[in-house]
C-alpha positions as CSV (number, residue, x, y, z in Angstrom):
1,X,17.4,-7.1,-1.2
2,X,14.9,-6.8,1.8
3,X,11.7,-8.5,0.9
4,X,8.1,-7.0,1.9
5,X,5.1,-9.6,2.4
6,X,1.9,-7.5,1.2
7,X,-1.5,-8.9,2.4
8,X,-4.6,-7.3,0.3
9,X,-8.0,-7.8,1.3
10,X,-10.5,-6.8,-1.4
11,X,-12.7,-8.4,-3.8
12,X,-12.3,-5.2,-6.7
13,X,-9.4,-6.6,-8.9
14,X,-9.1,-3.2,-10.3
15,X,-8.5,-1.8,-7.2
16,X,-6.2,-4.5,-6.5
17,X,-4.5,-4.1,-9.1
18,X,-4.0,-0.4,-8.4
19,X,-2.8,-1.0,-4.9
20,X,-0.4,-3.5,-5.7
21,X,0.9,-1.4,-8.9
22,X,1.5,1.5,-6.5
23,X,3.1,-0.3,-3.4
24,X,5.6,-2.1,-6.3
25,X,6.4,1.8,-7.5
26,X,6.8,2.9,-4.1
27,X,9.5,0.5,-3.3
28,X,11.2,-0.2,-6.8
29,X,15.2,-0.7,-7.1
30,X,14.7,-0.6,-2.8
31,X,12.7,-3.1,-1.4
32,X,11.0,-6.6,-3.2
33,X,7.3,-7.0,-2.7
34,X,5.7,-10.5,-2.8
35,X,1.8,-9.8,-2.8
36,X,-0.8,-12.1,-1.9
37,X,-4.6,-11.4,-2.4
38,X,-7.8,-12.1,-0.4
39,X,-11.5,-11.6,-0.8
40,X,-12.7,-12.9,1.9
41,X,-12.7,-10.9,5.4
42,X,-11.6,-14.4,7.6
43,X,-8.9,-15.7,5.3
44,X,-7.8,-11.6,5.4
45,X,-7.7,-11.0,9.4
46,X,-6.2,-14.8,10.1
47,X,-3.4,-13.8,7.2
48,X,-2.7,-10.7,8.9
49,X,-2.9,-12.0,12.5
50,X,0.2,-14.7,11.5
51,X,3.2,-12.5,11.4
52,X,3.9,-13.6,8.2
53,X,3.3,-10.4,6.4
54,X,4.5,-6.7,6.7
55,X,1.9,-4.8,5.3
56,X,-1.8,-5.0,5.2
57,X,-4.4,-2.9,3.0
58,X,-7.8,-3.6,3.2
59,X,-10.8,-2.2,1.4
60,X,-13.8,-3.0,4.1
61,X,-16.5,-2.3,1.7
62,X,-15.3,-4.5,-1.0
63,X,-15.0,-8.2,0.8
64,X,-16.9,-11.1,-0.3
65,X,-19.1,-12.8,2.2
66,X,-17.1,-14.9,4.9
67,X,-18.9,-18.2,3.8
68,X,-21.6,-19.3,1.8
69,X,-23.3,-19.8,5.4
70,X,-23.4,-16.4,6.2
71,X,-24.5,-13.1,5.6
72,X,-22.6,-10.1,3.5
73,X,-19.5,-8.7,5.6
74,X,-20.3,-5.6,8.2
75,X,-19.3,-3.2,9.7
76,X,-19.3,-5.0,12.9
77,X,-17.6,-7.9,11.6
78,X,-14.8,-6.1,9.8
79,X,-14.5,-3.5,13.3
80,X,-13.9,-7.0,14.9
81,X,-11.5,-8.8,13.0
82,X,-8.9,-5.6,13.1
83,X,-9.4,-5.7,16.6
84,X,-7.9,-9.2,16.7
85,X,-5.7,-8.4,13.9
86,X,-4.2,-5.6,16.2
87,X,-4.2,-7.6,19.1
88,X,-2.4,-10.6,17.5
89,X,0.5,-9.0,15.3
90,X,2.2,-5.8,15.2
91,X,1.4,-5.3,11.2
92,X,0.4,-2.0,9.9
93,X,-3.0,-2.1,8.5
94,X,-4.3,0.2,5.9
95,X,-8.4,0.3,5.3
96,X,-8.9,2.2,1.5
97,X,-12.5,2.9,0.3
98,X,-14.1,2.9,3.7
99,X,-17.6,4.6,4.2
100,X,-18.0,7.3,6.5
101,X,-19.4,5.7,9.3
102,X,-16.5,3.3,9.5
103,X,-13.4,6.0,9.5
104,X,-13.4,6.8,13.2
105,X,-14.1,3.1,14.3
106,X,-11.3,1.8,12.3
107,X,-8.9,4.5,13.4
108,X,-9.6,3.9,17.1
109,X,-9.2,0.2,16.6
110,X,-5.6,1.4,15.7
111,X,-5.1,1.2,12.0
112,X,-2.1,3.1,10.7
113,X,-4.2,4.8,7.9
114,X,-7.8,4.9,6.6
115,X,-8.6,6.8,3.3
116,X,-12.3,7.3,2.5
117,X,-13.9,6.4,-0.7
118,X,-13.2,7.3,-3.5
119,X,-10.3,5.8,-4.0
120,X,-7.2,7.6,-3.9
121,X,-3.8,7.1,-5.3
122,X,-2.0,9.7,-4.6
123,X,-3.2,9.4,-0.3
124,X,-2.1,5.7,-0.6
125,X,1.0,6.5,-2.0
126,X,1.9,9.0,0.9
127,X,0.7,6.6,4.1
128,X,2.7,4.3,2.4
129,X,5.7,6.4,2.3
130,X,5.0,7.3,5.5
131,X,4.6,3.8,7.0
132,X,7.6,2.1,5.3
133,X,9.4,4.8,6.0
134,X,10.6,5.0,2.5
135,X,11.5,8.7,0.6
136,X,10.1,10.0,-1.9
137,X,12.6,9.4,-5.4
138,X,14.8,12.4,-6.6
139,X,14.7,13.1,-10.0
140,X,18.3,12.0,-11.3
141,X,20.0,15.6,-12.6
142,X,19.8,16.1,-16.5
143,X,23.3,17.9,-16.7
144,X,26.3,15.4,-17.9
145,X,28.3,14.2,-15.2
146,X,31.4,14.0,-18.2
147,X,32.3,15.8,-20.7
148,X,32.0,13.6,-23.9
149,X,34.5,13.2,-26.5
150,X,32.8,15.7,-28.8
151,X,32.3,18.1,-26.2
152,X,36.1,18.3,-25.3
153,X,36.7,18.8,-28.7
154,X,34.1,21.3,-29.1
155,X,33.6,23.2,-26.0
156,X,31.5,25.7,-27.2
157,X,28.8,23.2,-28.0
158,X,28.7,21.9,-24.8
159,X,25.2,22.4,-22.7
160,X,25.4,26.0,-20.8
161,X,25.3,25.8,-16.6
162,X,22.3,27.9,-15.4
């Protein structure tokens, strides 16, 4: 079974734990996941820029500060490291939660997807679908593929065909 290496930058375990929940649904009985998480915008974008992981999802307004020198993360700073992100690897990126002022910026930089807050499940779970190129699951048919023992001896019990 194929394995995918998830990077998530965000410092809401909640959230987190919502992302990682969903991408595990997404590709269950298909694809293995093997998650790793990140607060911090630096340790995120030099993750990313490796090549060791296939997916990225980032949540720009919820990253601790880069180090207890500096300031709280900005815009600036995060419009930055997905530049280099981008320029470094061929990853796709996904920014969840973002503000308004930091859609269009992030989508020229060339992320694959960037959902505005509030959170959404249900748009994550489509760009994902989308960007791993993996179908949505068909429910499994209720009718018996057999006719059971009791059935054959009973036929007119058996289930009626619509």
């Amino acid at each position: 079974m194929h394995t995918i290496n998830l990077l998530i930058g965000n410092n809401d375990r909640r959230i987190s734990n919502l992302v990682e929940a969903l991408v595990l649904d997404i590709c269950y009985e298909r694809v293995a996941v093997d998650t790793y998480r990140t607060a911090q915008l630096i340790d995120f974008a030099r993750r990313a820029a490796s090549g060791r992981y296939d997916l990225a999802i980032l949540a720009p307004g919820h990253l601790d500060r880069e180090s207890a020198l500096k300031s709280e993360v900005t815009t600036e700073g995060v419009i930055s490291a997905m530049t280099d992100v981008k320029k470094r690897a061929d990853i796709p990126l996904v920014a969840i939660n973002t503000s308004g002022e930091i859609v269009e910026p992030l989508l020229e930089v060339g992320l694959d997807a960037v959902l505005a807050a509030p959170f959404d499940a249900d748009a994550l779970r489509f760009e994902l679908r989308r960007i791993l190129r993996i179908p949505e699951r068909v429910a499994p048919s209720l009718e018996p593929k057999h006719i059971s023992f009791f059935g054959a001896l009973f036929p007119s019990l058996r289930p009626r065909r619509a």
